[in-house]
N, C-alpha and C positions, 0 to 999 in steps of 0.2 A: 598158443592160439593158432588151429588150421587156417592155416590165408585162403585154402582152397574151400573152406565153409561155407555152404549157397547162402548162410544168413550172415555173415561176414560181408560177403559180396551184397548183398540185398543190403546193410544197412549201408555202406559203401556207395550203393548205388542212390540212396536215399539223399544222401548229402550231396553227390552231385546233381539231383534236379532240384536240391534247395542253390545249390552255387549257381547253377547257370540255365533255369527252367525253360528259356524259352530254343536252347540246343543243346538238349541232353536225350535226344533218343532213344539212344542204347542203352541207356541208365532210366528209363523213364518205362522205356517197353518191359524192364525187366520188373519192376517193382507194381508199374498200374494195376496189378490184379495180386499182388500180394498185402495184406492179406487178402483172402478172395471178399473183390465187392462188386462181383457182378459184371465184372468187364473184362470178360472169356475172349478167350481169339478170336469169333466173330463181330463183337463189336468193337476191337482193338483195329481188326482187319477195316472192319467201315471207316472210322475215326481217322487213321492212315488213308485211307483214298481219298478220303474228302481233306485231310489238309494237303496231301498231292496236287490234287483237283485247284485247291486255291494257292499253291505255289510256294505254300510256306513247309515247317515244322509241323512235326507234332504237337512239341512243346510250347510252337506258339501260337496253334487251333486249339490248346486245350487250357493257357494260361497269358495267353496274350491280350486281355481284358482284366486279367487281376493282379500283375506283378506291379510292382511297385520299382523303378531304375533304380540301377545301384545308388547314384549321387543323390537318392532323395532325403529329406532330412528324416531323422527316428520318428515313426509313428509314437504315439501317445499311447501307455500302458493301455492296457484291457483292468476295468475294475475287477478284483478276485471275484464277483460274482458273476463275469462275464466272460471266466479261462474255463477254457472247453476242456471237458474230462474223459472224453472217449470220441469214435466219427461222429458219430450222429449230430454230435455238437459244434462241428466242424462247419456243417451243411450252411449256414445261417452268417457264414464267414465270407461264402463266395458268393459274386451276384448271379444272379439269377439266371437262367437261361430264357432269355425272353425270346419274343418275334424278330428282334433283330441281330440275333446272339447266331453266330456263323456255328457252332453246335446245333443250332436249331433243325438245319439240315442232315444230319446224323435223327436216324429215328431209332429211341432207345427204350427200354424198356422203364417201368418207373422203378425197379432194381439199379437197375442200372444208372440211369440219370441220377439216381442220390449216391450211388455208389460214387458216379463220377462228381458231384459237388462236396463230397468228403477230402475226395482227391486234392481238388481246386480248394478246398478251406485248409486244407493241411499245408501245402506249399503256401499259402498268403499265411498263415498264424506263423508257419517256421521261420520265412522270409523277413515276414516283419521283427521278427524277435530279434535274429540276425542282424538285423540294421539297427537296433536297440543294443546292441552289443551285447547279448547273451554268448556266455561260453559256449566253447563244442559240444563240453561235455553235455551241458543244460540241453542244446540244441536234440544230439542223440539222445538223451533219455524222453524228450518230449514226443520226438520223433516215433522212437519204439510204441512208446505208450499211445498217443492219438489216432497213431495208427490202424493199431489194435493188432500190427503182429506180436506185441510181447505177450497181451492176455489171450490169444490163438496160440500159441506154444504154452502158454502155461494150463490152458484147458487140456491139451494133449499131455501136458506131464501128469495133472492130478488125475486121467484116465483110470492110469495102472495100479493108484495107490488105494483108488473108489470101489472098485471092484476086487471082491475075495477072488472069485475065479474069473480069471481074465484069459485070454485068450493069449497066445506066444509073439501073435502078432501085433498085437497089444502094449503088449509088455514092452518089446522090443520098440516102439514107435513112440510112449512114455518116456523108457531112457533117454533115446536121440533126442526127445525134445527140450528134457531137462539139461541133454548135455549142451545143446545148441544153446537154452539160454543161458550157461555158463560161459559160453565163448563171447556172447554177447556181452556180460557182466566188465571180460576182460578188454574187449574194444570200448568200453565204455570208461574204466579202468584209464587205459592210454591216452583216450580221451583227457581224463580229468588230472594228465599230469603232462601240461604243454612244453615243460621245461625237457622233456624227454625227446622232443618232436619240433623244439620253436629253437632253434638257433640264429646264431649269430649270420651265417650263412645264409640258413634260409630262407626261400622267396625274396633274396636279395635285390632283386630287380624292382620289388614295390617302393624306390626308393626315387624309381622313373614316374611313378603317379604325384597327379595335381595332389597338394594338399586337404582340399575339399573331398577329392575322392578317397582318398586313403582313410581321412577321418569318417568318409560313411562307409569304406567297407571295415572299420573295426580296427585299422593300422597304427593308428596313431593318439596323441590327444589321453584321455582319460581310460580308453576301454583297454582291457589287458592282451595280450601280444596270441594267446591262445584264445580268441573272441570274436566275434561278429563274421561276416563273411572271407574276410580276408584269414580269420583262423580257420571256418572250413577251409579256404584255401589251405593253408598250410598242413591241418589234418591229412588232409587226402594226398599231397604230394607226397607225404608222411608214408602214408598205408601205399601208397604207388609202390616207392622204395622198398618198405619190408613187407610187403606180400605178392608184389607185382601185380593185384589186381585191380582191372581196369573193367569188370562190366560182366565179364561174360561168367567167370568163375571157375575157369580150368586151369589156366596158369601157363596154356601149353606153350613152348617157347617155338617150334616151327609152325607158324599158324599167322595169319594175316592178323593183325589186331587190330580192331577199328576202337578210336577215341578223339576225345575232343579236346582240345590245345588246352584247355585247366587238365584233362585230368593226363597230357603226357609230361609234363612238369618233374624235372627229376629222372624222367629214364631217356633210355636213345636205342635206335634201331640201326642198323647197317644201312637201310632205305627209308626213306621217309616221302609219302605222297600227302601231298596239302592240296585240296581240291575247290570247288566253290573261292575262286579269291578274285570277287567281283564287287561292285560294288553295291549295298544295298545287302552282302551276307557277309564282307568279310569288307570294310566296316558292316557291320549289321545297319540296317535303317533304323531299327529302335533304338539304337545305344546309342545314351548322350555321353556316353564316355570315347570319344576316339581312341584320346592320347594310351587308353588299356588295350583297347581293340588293337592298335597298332603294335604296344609291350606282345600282346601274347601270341600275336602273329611271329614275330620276331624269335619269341621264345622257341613257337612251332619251329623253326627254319633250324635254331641248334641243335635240335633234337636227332640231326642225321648225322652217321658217321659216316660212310660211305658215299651212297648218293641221294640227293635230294629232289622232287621234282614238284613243282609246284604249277598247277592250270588251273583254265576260269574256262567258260562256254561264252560262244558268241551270242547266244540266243538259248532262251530257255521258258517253260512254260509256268504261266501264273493266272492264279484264277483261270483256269482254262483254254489264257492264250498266250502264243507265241509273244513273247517282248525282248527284245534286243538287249544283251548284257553288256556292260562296259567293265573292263578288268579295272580291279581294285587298283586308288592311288599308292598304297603299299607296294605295290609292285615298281614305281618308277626306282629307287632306290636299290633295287636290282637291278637294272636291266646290264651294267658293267661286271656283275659275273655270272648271268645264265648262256646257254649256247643256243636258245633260239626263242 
């Protein structure tokens, strides 16, 4: 399997805005228009200023009305006549964008606006299933398929085989697609053999979360050890370790690498900058989970071999004004080994 695969990386990236949707930007920027649904650079670009503009995320301008908290208890199945089988049935999953819907300020095309309710029912149907303790595997293969990147490469593979005379260029963009979804086949593969990927070792430190939380990310209790979001988690530390990707899809090793404390899990840099550790983002306001906030904070801080450097801003803007930050309580805990 190429780690260096842009659809490797793309479903990669997929799983981290199912793990942590409302700060997965980089992960989020990279997949919101794959497969293409209408939400091109310029209204990616809009969508970005306007959750600037209100001081947040992307992630939680674009799903901060439909995620469900980690600690909540499993949603209740969907009747099999009510499991969505492609986007379109996705749409009817996520509420609405009404008049008081901070989206509403984004003016989007009606392409667009379903394209982005596809988006939003796909992260709430994955989410939830995840909290139901569906496997990885289950999780990826739903993913692929609702998506609708896997039947978008499989239309490009049966191009070449449709046509007698086909073009070279043709031909050539057929294969790579058929080969793409066999790399897929094989991440899904890995997937569905957690004992490959779930050790004894592994995400060791979930052993610092409340019991309530463990039991709803999938940790513990009845669901299996490769399951629920606590197996995404452990998936993707997984795929950190043997492909080293994080987002972008090159692999380069002299290159700044931006990621977010789930997906550095597992690797270390000579330097490490921890940014935003204020409070209100790092504890996050949404999270009623502290006691994790603070785990993976902590986690962030090993990840440096050399030097570590961690800041917060005095003042910062939200919704359009200036408001006064106060440094994250996580930081008192340091303050006997930083140098200023």
């Amino acid at each position: 399997m190429d780690s260096r695969a842009k659809e490797i990386a793309d479903a990669v990236a997929y799983m981290h805005v199912l793990l942590d949707p409302l700060r997965c930007d980089v992960f989020l920027e990279r997949v919101i228009n794959k497969p293409k649904r209408a939400l091109g650079d310029k209204t990616v670009l809009a969508l970005r200023g306007a959750a600037r503009a209100a001081g947040i995320t992307l992630g939680q301008f674009l799903f901060g009305d439909c995620v469900r908290p980690e600690n909540s208890p499993p949603p209740p199945r969907l009747p099999q006549e009510a499991l969505p089988n492609g986007p379109a049935d996705l749409r009817v999953l996520a509420p609405g964008i009404g008049a008081d819907s901070p989206l509403k300020s984004v003016k989007l095309t009606k392409k667009a606006a379903q394209g982005l309710q596809e988006l939003r029912g796909l992260v709430i149907f994955l989410r939830d299933e995840a909290l139901r303790g569906t496997p990885v595997e289950g999780l990826l293969r739903a993913c692929l398929k609702l998506s609708g990147y896997e039947s978008a490469l499989d239309q490009l593979a049966e191009k070449g085989k449709t046509r007698e005379e086909s073009a070279a260029s043709t031909d050539d963009a057929s294969t790579e697609a058929a080969e793409r979804l066999e790399r897929l086949e094989m991440l899904i593969e890995l997937a569905s053999d957690p004992g490959s990927w779930v050790t004894g070792g592994s995400f060791e430190d979930t052993e610092a979360l409340p019991t309530a939380a463990a039991d709803s990310l999938g940790g513990s209790g009845s669901a299996p050890l490769g399951a629920g979001l606590l197996g995404v988690a452990r998936f993707l530390e997984h795929a950190a370790l043997v492909t080293g990707e994080t987002g972008d899809g090159k692999g380069e090793r002299n290159a700044v690498r931006l990621s977010t404390l789930h997906g550095a899990k597992g690797l270390e840099f000579e330097r490490v900058f921890i940014v935003g550790v204020e409070e209100g983002i790092l504890p996050s306001s949404l999270s009623e989970l502290p006691a994790e906030e603070r785990r993976l904070f902590y986690v962030g801080l090993t990840r440096a071999k050399d030097q570590l450097h961690v800041s917060y801003c005095e003042s910062r803007t939200q919704y359009g004004k200036t408001v006064e930050a106060r440094p994250s309580t996580f930081l008192s805990a340091l303050k006997p080994f930083t140098s200023s």
